[in-house]
Each structure stands twice: as C-alpha cells, then as structure tokens.
N, C-alpha and C positions, 0 to 999 in steps of 0.2 A: 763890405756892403756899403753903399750908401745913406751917407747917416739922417738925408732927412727922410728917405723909405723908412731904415728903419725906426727912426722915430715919429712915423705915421703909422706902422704897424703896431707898436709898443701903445701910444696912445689909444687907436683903435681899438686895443683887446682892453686896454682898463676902462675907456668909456662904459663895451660891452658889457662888462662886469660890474660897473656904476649904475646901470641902466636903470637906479628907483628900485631895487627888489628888497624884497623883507620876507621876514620868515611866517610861515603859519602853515597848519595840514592843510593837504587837500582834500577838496570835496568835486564828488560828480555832479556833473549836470548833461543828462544826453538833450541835443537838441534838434536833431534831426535822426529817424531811423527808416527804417524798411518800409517802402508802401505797402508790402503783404507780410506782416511778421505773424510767424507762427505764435500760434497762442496757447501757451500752456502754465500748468499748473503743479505748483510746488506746497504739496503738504507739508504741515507742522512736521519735523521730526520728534519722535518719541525718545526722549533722553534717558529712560530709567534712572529716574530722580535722580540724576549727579545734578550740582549744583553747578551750572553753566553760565559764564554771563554773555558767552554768545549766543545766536538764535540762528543754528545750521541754515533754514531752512530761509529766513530773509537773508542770509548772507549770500548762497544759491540763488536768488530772488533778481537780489543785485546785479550779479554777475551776468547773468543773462540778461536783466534789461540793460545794462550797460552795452551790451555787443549789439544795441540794436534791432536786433532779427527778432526779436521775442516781443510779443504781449501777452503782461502777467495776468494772471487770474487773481480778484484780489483777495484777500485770506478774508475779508467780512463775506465777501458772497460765495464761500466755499461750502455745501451741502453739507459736509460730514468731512471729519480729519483722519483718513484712515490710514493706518501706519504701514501696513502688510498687503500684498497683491490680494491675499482672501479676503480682504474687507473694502475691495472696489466694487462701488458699483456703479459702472460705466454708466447710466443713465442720468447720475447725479451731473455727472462732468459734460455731457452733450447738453444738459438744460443750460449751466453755466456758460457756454461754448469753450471748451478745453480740446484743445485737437488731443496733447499730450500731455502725463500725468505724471510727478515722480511721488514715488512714498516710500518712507524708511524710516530703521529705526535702529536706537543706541543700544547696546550692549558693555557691560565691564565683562571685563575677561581677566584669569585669574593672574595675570601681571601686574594689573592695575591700571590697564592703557583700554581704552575702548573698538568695538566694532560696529560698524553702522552699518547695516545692508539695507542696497537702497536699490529702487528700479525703476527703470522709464517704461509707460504702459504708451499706447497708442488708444487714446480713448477712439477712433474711429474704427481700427481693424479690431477692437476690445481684447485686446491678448498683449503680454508685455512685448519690449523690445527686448531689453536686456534684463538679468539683475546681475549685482558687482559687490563687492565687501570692501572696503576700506579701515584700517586698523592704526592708532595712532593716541598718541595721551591728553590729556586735556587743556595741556598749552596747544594744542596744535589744532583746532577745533577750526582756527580760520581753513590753514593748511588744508584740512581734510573738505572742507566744504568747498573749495576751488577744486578740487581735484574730482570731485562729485559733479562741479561746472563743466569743468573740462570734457570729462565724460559724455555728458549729457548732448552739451553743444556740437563735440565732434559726429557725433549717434545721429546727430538730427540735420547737422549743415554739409559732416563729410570732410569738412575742414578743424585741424587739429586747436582745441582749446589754449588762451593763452592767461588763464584767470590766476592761475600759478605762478606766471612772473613776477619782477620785481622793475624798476623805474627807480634810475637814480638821477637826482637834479641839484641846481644851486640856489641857494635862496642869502639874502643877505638883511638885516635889519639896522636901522642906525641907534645907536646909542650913543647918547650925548651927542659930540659933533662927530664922530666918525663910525663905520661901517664895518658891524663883525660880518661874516660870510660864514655860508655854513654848507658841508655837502652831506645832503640824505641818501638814503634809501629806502624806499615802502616798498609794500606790495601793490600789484597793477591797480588796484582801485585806491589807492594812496595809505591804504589803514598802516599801520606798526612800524611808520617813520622810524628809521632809525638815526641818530646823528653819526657822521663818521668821522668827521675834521671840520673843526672852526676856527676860524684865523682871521686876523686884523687885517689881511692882504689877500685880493681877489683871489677866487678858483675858478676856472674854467674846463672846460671840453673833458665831462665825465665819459669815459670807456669802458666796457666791462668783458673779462676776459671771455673765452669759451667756455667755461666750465662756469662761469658765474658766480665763483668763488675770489674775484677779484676786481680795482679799479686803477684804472690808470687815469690823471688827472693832470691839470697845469694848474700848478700854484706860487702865485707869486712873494710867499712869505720870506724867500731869500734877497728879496729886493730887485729881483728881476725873473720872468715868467723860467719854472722850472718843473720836469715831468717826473711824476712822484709814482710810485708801484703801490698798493694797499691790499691788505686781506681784510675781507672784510666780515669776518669768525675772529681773529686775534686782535685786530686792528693795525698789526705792525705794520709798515711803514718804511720803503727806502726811495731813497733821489736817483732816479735814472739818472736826471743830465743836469749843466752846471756850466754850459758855453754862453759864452758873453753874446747876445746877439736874441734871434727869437729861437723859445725850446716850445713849442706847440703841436694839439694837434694830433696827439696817439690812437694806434689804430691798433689790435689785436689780432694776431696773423690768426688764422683758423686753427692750427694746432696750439695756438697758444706761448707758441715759444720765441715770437721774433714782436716787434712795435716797428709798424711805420708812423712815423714823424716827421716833423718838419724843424731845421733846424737855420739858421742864419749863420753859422759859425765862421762859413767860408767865403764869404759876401750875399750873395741874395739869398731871399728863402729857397731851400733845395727838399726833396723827401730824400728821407734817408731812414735804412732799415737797423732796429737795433736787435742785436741775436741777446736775450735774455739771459742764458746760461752761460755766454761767455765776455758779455756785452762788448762786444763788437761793432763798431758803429757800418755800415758801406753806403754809399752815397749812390742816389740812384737817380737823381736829373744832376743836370747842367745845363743852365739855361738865364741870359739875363734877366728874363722876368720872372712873376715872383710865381713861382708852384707851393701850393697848397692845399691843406683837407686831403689827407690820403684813405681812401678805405679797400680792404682787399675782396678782390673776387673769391665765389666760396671754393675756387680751385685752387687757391695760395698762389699761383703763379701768376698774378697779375695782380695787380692796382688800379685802383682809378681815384683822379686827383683833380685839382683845380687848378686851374694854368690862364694868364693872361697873354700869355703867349702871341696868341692869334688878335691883338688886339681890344679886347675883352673877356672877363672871367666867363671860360665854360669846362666842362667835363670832358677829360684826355683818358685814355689808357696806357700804362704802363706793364710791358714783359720785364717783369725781373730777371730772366736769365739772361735775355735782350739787351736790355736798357730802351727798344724802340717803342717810340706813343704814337697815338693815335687820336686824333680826335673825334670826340663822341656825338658832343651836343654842336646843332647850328643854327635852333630858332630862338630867337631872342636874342638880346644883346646882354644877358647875363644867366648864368645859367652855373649856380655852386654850391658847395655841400653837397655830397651826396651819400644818399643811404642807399645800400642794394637791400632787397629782399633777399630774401634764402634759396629762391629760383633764381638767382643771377642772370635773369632778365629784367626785371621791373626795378626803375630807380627813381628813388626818391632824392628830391632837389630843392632848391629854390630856386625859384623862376621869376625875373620880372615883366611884367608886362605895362606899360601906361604907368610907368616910376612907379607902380605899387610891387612888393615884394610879395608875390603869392610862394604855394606849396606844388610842388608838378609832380606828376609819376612820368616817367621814360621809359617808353618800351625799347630797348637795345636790340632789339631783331627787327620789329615795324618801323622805329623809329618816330612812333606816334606818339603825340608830347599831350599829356590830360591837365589841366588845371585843376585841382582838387578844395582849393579855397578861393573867400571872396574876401576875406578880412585883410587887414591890412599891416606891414613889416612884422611877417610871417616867416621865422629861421628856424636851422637847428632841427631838422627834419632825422626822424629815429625809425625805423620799422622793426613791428616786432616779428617773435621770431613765426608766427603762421604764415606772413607776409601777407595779410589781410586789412592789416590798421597800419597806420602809422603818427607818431606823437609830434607835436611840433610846435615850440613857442611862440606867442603871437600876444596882441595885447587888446584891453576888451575895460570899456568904463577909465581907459585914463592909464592901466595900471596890468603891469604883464600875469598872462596867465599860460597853464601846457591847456593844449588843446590834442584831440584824436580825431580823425577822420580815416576812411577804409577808403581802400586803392580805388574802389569802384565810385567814392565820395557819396556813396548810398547812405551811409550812416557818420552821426558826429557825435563829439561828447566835449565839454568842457571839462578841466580837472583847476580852478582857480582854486589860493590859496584862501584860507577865513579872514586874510588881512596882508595887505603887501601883494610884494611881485614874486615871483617864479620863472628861473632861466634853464636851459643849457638841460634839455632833458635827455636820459637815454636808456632803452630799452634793453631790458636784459635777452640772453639765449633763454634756452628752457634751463628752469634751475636742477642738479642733478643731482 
C-alpha cells in the first residue's frame, strides 16, 4: 500500500478519536416531535410497599416522550391515581384531555421477584385496549418498565418498541496531559452506563453482534488500530487481527458468525470477510482505491460499502458469492457510512451537501435521497432495530454530542453528555 494513504488514513482515524471527547452520562433532550402526538396518560404505579428507588411509572413517562409521538399528561393535573381498570373513571381523563390511559400495579410473588399488571384504556372508546403482566425482580425495575413502553408504543403506533435497547459509544477524558478513552454501554435512554474497556489508546467503530450479547471494536492499544471480539456478561476479550497496515471497520454478518472488515494488509484498503469459528480471513474487493465501511444486507449475501472508486466516496454493493458491485448512491459528491434499516430498503448515510456533512436516508428502490439534518459534521449514522430512529454524532455549543432523529425527520432528541464529548454511537438489535 502506499505509505502516504496509509498514513493519511492512520492519522485520520486517531484525529477522529482525538476529536475533544470526554466522558459523562447522558442526558435526553427531545427537541423536536410530532405535530399531532397523541396524548396520554401514565398512572403512578402501585408498588405494594417494596422499597423502590425507581418510579415505574415516570420511567414509562420518559420513554414515550422521548419517541416523540406522545404528549404526557402531567402527574399534578391528574384527577385520581387509579391503579386497576375498576377504578377508571373515564371522565376524569376526558377533562384532563387523555385520549389514552395506562394503570398498574406491583405484586410480590412467592419467589421474591414481582408482577406488575398493567393496561392501556382508550379513554375515548372507554373500554381497555389490552391488559399484560410482566414478572421480574427488583434489580430489574428499569427492564420491566421498558418493556411496559414497548408494549404500549407498539399498541398505539403499530410499530415495534425499541425502549428495551441498548447504545454503545466512545467517550474519552483528559487527564493530566494525556487522553484515557472509554467504551460504554447504557440502555437507549443513556441510564446504567456500563464501562467496558478503557485504554490510554483510541477506540473506535463500536459493533454489536446479533444476539446483542457482544462488541466488536478497533482499538488501538497494540500501537496500531486492531479489531478486538468482547462479551459483554464476562467481559472477555480476544484480538481478531494483528496486520501491519489498517485493521478497521467490523461489521456483524446476520447469523453472527462471519465480520466484515476492512483491512490494508495487501496494499490499499480492501473488505474482507472473517469466518469467526475458523478465522478464516477471504478478501472480497480488489481494487486500487480505497473501499471502506462494510455493512451487510439483512439477506447475508451481500454488502454494501464505501468506494471511491467512481471518483468520489459513495455507496457500492457487494455479492459475496459474486465478488460483482454496483453502484448505489449518485447525488452528491459524497455520500458514506452506511446504516441499513431492517427492511433493507431504507439507508442511512452521510451526505454532503454545500461542504456541510448532513445525515440522508436512501430509499434503494426509489432511489429518493431525504436530508434528515440541519446541524453541521454530522457522522456515524446507527438505526435502530424498528427502523424508525436513527442515532448520529454531530456537535452542538462547541463540543460533540449523539443526537436521534426518525427516518421521517418528524421527531428529534438530543442525548449530550453532563460534560465533555461523545463519539462513534451504535445501536443495538433487540436484546434477547
């Protein structure tokens, strides 16, 4: 390979990982939602006096105004708290304007773990929608109360909840003169951070397997970028790769069992697929310009990647049994990263337009290009798994933040850190 490519690509990845970031939780801020969000309302849940220091019922609260589509009813101007569908009384909820009601309440059960039975009314047709039980122990209280979101949201949009997820990202702080990094994991509204790896030396481009029991990462603590496996229950830890040159860039085949990558070993950046179980490297372009950002269609038999090939970085497809591509994208003069949705139609990119780096969805059948932001060097585009949001870093007061916005760009939310930057986000499958 060419050594001042690759030491333009080498530098460019530790810039991006220099980029000013520091560590601290995140916090929501929606800032744009629904012109018509439905409005409903979420009773206190009745705990039978277990000693909780979470609050089911604003956790629920959250969750739904975070998705935008909702306006909450507030808990001061609620009539009456009633726990059980016999103690609604639909009238109270039409004064307040509630189109929708949930009420529930806590049980111990003789294991020790609790059940909540909860319901969503239609204060307008006055009769419930549904009711559902959920059973779990009292570490799990967030757990359960997402999955109550979930419920609720799908009940009412038709589209599958994703409050259950998890978001893993990189954040980095200085101390003294130089830069610890750190790669987390929370759940989708940022709460129960977890730390997974901190290192003196960048980490980049978090992956997460299908089963969401795993991360595939680039981290440079061997003195040059190298792609690392992770559990993230044990923490253990092995080195995929170890080639002189760039090791970037992993991608999670759908069954779980292959990584596409990007490697430099053999002169320019090439993808290349690694078979996990037998680690098997096989090289899947060839090509003198630089191919990059691999991610797979949800049929395992194809790729799609970033190629300057054509002059410009845009979106190509790759047949793996093939080896023949195709070119995707042709508006703009840049056009990379890409995130598919789970209908392996709809893709998520970066787009530039007017040297500002926005966020775009691509429709792959119409081939109609949406701009979905207006902020500015705007990367790192993730969708989750409903294919409704999508997360993306971008910077806001000087200093980086994740940001979310929905394919339709109807709704937005900030998730900035309480201090510092935040990079390289990415959204988990459903957890299982």
């Amino acid at each position: 390979m060419n050594s001042a490519i690759l030491d333009r690509l080498q530098l460019g990845l530790v810039l991006l990982a220099l980029s000013g970031m520091a560590w601290g939780d995140l916090v929501i801020r929606v800032t744009q939602g629904n012109d018509s969000p439905t409005k409903i309302a979420i009773a206190p849940i009745a705990n039978a006096g277990a000693a909780l220091t979470e609050d089911m019922a604003r956790i629920i609260e959250a969750d739904l105004q975070r998705s935008g589509l909702f306006a909450l009813t507030p808990r001061e101007d609620m009539l009456s708290y009633p726990t059980m569908v016999k103690d609604v009384y639909y009238r109270d909820w039409r004064l307040v304007g509630s189109e929708y009601l949930v009420v529930g309440n806590m049980t111990l059960m003789e294991d020790g773990r609790y059940a909540i039975d909860f319901s969503l009314l239609s204060v307008t047709a006055q009769k419930p929608v549904f009711r559902h039980r959920v059973t779990g122990s009292a570490e799990q209280i967030r757990d359960l109360s997402h999955l109550i979101s979930d419920k609720v949201y799908r009940e009412i949009t038709g589209i599958p909840g994703i409050f259950s997820t998890r978001i893993a990202y990189v954040t980095a702080t200085q101390v003294a003169e130089r830069m610890i990094y750190r790669l987390h994991v929370a759940d989708a509204d940022g709460a129960r951070e977890k730390l997974m790896l901190e290192s003196a030396e960048p980490i980049m481009s978090p992956a997460w397997s299908p089963d969401a029991k795993e991360l595939a990462y680039v981290s440079f603590e061997t003195g040059r970028p190298a792609i690392f496996q992770q559990n993230l229950q044990t923490a253990e830890r092995r080195q995929l790769t170890n080639f002189f040159g760039l090791n970037g860039a992993p991608a999670w085949s759908p069954d779980g069992t292959q990584l596409a990558l990007v490697l430099s070993k053999d002169g320019n950046p090439e993808i290349y697929i690694l078979n996990l179980p037998t680690m098997q490297f096989t090289r899947m372009t060839r090509h003198f310009s630089i191919d990059t950002e691999p991610t797979w269609m949800p049929d395992g038999e194809n790729l799609l990647f970033t190629s300057d090939r054509g002059g410009t970085p845009q979106i190509y497809k790759l047949n793996i049994a093939t080896k023949g591509t195709e070119r995707l994208t042709f508006i703009g003069n840049y056009n990379a990263r890409a995130s598919l949705a789970p209908d392996g139609r709809t893709l998520a990119m970066v787009h530039r337009e007017a040297r500002l780096f926005h966020i775009a969805s691509f429709d792959l059948l119409t081939g109609r290009l949406t701009q979905l932001t207006q902020t500015r060097l705007d990367e790192s585009p993730t969708v989750a798994p409903n294919g409704a949001m999508l997360m993306y870093a971008t910077k806001q007061g000087g200093r980086g933040v994740l940001a979310a916005v929905s394919l339709d760009a109807g709704v937005k939310y900030m998730l900035p850190a309480r201090s510092g930057d935040v990079r390289e986000p990415a959204w988990s499958p459903y957890v299982r």
